[in-house]
Structure formats: structure tokens, C-alpha cells
C-alpha positions as CSV (number, residue, x, y, z in Angstrom):
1,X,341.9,83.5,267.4
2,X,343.6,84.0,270.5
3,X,346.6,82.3,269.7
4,X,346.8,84.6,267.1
5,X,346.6,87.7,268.9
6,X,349.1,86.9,271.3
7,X,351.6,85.7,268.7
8,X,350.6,89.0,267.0
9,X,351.5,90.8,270.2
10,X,354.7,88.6,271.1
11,X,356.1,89.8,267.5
12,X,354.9,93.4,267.7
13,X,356.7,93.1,272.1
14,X,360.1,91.3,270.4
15,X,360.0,94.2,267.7
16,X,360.2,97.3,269.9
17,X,362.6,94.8,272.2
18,X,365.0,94.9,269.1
19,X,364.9,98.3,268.4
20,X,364.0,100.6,271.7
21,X,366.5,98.1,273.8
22,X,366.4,99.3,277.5
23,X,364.4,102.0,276.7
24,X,361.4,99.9,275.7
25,X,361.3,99.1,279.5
26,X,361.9,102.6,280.8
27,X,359.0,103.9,279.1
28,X,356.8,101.1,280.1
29,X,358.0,101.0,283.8
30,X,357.7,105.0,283.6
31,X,354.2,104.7,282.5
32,X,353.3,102.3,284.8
33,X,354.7,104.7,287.8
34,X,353.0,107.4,286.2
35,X,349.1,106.1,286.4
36,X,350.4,104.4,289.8
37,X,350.9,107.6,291.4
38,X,347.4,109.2,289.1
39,X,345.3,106.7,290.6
40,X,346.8,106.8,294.2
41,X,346.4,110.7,294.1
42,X,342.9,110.4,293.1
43,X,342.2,107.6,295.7
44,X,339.8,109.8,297.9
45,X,337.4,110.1,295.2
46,X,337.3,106.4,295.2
47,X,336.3,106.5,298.8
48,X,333.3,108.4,298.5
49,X,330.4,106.8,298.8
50,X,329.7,107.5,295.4
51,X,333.1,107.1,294.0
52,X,332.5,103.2,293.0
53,X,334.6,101.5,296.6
54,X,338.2,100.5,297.6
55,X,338.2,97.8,295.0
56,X,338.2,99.7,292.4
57,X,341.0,101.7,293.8
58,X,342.9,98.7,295.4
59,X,342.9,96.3,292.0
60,X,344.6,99.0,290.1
61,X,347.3,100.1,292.3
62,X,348.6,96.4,292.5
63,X,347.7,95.7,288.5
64,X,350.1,98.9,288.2
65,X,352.7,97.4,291.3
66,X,353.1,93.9,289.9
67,X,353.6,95.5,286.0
68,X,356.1,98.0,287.7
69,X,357.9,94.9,289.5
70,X,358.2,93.2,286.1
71,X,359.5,95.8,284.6
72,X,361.8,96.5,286.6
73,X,362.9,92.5,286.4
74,X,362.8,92.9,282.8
75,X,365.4,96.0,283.1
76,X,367.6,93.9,285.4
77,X,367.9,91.0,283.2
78,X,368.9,93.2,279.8
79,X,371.4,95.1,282.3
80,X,372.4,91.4,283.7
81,X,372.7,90.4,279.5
82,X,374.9,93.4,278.8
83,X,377.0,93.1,281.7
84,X,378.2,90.0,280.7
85,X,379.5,91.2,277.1
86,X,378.4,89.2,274.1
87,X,378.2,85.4,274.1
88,X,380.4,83.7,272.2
89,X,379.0,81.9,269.0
């Protein structure tokens, strides 16, 4: 079942790859910057007493750092790939 969920995933991920391109990984990486900066903006509710901690501020913000990181690798690499012109068959 899992299996098939992430092969269900991988196809639907190698789908948008194919058509969006580079842009596919703008919009995630812009997304990802975009609820980085919500939840560090709305970090002092989280520091209430009431708000629920710092983890559940802290676990977010470096979810949304690493996903930001590897999108921004994943943008390198398909600027790397079209750098370097086609490869020859």
C-alpha cells in the first residue's frame, strides 16, 4: 500500500517535472518561503503559555528550512542540466 502511494506520488512529482520545468520548483520553494516567514511571524503566539511551546514553533521552521534547501538544490541541478546543453544520444 505504501509502495503504491509513493510510486503514485513519484509519477504524479515526474509529471509536473515534465511539464512546469523550473517552475515546478519555484512554486514549491516560494511556498515553502511563504509559510516559513507565516509561521516565524506568528512565532510569539507560540510562546505564550497557552500557545502549545517552542516545539511546535521550532519543528516547522526547520521542516520549512530543509524543504527550502532542497528546493533550492533541486533548482541548481535543472539550471546545472541546462547549462550544459543537451546530451548527446
Amino acid at each position: 500500500m505504501i509502495g503504491e502511494i509513493l510510486g503514485a506520488a513519484n509519477r504524479i512529482d515526474q509529471l509536473l517535472r515534465r511539464h512546469l520545468g523550473r517552475l515546478y520548483h519555484v512554486i514549491l520553494a516560494a511556498g515553502c518561503v511563504i509559510e516559513l516567514v507565516h509561521r516565524l511571524r506568528e512565532g510569539h503566539t507560540f510562546l505564550h503559555p497557552s500557545g502549545g511551546g517552542l516545539l511546535r514553533l521550532v519543528f516547522p521552521v526547520i521542516l520549512y528550512v530543509v524543504l527550502v534547501v532542497n528546493q533550492a538544490s533541486a533548482l541548481y541541478a535543472h539550471y546545472q542540466r541546462r547549462r550544459q546543453g543537451p546530451t548527446p544520444t
